[in-house]
mmCIF file of the C-alpha atoms, coordinates in Angstrom:
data_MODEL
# 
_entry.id   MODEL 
# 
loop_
_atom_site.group_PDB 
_atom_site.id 
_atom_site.type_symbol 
_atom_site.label_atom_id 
_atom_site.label_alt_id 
_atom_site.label_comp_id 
_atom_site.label_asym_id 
_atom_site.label_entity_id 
_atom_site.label_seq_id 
_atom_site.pdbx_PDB_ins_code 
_atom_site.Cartn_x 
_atom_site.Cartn_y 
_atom_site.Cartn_z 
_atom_site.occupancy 
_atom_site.B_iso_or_equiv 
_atom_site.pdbx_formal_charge 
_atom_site.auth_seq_id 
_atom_site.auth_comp_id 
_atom_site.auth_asym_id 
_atom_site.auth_atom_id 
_atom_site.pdbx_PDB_model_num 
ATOM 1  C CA . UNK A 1 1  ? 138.202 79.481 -33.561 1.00 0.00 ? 1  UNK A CA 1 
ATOM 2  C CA . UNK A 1 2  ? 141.675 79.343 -31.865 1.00 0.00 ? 2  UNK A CA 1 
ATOM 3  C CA . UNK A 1 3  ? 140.880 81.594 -29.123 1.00 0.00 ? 3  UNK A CA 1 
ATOM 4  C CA . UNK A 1 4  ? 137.997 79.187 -28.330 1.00 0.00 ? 4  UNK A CA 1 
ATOM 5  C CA . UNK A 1 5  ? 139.618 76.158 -28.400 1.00 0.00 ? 5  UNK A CA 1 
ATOM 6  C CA . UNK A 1 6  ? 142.282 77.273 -26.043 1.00 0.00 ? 6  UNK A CA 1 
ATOM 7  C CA . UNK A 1 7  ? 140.057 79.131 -24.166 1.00 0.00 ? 7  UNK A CA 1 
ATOM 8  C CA . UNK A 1 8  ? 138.044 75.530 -23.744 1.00 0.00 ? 8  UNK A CA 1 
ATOM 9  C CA . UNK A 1 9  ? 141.037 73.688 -23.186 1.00 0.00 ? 9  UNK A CA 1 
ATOM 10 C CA . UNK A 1 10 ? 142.262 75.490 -20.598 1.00 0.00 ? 10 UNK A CA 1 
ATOM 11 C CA . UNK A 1 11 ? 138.720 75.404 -18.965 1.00 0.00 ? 11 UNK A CA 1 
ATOM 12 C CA . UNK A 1 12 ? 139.438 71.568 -19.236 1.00 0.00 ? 12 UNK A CA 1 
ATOM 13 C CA . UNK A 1 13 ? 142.339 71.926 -17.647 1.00 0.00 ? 13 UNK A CA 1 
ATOM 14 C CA . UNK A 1 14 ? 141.393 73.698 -14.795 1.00 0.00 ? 14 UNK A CA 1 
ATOM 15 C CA . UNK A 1 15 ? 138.594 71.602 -13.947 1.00 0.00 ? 15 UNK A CA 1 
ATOM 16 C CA . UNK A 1 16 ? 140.745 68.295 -13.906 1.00 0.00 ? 16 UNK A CA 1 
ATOM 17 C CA . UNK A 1 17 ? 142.605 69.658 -11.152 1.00 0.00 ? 17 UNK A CA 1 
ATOM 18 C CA . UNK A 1 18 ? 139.247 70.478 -9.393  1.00 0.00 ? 18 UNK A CA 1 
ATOM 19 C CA . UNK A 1 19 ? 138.162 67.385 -9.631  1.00 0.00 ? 19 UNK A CA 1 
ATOM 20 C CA . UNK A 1 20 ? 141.127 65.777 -8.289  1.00 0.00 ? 20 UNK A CA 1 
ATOM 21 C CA . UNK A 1 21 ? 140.856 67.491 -5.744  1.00 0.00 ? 21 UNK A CA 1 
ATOM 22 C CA . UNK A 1 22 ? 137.403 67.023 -4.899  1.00 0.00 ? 22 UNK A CA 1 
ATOM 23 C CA . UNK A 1 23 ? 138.442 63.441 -5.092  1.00 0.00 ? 23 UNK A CA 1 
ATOM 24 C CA . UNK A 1 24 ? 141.216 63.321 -2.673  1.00 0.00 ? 24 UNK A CA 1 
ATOM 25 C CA . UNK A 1 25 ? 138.907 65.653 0.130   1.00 0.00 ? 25 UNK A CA 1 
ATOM 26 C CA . UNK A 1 26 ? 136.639 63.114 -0.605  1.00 0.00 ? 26 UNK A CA 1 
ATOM 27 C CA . UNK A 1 27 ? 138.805 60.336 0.373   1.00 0.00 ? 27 UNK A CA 1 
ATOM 28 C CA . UNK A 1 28 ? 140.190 62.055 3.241   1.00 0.00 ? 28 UNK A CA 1 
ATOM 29 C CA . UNK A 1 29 ? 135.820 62.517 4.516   1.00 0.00 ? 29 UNK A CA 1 
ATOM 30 C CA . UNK A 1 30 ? 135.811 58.708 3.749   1.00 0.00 ? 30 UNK A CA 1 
ATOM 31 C CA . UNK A 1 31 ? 138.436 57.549 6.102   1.00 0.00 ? 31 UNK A CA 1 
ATOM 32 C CA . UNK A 1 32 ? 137.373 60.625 8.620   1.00 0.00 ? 32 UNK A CA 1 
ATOM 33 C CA . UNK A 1 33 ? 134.241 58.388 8.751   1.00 0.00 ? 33 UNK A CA 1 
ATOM 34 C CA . UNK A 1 34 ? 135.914 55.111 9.402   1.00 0.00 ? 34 UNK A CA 1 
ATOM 35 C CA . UNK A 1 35 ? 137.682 56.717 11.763  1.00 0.00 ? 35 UNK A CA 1 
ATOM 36 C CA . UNK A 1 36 ? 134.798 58.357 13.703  1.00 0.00 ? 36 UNK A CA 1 
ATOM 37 C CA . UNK A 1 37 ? 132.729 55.255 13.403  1.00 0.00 ? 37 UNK A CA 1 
ATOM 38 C CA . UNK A 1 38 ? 134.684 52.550 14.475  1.00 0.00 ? 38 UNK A CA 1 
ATOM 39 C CA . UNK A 1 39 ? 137.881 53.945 16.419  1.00 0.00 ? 39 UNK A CA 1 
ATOM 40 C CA . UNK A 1 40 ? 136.379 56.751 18.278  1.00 0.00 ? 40 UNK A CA 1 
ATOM 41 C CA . UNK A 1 41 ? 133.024 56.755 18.089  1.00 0.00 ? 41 UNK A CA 1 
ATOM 42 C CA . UNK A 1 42 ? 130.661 60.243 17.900  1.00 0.00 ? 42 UNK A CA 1 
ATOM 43 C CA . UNK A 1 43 ? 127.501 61.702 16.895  1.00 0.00 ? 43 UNK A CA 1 
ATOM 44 C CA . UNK A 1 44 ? 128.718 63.610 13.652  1.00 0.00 ? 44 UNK A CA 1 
ATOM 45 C CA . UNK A 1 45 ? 129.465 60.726 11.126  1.00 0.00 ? 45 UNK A CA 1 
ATOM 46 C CA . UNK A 1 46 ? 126.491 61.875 9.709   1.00 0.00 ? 46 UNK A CA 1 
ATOM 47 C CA . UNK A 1 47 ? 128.150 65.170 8.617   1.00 0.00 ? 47 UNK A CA 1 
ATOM 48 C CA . UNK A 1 48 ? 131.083 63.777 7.241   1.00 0.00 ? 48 UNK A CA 1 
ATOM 49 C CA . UNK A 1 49 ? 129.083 61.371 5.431   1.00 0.00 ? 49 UNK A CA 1 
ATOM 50 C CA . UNK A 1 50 ? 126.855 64.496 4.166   1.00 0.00 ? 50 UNK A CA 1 
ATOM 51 C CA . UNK A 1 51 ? 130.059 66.107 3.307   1.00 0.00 ? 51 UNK A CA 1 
ATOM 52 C CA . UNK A 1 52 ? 131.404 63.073 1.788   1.00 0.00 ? 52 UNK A CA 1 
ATOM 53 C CA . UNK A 1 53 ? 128.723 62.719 -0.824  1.00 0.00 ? 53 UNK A CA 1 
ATOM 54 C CA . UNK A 1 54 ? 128.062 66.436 -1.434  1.00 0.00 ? 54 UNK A CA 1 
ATOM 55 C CA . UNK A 1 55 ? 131.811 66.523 -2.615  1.00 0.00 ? 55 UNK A CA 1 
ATOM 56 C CA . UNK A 1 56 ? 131.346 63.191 -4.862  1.00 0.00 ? 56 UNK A CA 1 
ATOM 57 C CA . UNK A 1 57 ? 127.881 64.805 -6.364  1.00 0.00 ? 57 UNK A CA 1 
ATOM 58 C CA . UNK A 1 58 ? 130.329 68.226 -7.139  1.00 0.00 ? 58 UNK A CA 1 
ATOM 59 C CA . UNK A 1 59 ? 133.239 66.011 -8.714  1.00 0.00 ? 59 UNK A CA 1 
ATOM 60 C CA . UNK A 1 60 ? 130.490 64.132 -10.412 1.00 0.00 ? 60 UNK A CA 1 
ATOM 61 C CA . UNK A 1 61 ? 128.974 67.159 -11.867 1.00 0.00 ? 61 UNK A CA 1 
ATOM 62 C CA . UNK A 1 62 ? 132.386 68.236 -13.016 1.00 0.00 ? 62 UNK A CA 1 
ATOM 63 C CA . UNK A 1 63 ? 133.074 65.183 -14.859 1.00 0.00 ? 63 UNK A CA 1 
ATOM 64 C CA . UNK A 1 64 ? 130.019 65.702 -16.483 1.00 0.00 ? 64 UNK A CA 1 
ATOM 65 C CA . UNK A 1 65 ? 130.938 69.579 -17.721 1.00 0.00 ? 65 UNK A CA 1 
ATOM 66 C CA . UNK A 1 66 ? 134.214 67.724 -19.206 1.00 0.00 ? 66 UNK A CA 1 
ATOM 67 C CA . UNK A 1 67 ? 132.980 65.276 -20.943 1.00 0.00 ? 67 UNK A CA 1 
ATOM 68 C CA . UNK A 1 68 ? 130.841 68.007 -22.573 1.00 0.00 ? 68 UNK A CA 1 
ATOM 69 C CA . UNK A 1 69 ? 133.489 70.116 -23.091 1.00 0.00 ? 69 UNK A CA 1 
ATOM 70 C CA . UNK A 1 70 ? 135.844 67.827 -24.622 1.00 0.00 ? 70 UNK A CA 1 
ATOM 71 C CA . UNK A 1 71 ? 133.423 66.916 -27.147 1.00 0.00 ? 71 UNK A CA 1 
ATOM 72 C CA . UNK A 1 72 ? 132.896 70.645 -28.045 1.00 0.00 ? 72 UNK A CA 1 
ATOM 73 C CA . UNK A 1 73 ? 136.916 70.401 -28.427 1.00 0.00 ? 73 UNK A CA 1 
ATOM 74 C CA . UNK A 1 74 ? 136.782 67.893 -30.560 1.00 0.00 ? 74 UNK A CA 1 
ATOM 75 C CA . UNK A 1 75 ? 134.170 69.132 -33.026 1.00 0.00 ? 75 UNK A CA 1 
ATOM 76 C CA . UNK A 1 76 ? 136.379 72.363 -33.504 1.00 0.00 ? 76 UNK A CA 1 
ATOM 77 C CA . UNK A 1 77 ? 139.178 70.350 -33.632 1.00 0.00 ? 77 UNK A CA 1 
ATOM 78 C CA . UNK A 1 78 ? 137.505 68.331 -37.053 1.00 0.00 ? 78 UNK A CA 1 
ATOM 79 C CA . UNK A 1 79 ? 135.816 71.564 -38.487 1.00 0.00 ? 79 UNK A CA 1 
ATOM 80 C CA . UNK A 1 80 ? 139.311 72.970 -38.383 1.00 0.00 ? 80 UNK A CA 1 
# 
């Protein structure tokens, strides 16, 4: 039980930092965008808006996993 609940926990760890990550390359596609779009305007905004949302569908997906795993934390937590 101990070795799974760190073993979990640090799986939870490791995927917050992912998805901070995911979240800041997402903001820096965002303002990529703005930039392309209304400063200097070209024909691939549509790539960094493909990019922008494929990163927010990953970061999405990994909230998702910890929410999941947190509760499986939590129930060996109370069985303990």
């Amino acid at each position: 039980m101990e070795l799974q609940s760190e073993k979990i926990q640090q799986r939870i760890e490791d995927y917050s930092r992912f998805l901070i990550t995911l979240l800041i390359l997402s903001i820096y596609f965002y303002l990529g965008m703005v930039i392309n779009i209304f400063i200097e305007p070209t024909d691939k905004s549509t790539l960094l808006i493909g990019l922008m949302l494929g990163s927010l569908a990953v970061a999405g997906f990994f909230t998702y996993l910890l929410s999941k795993w947190r509760k499986q934390l939590n129930e060996i937590i109370e069985i303990k």
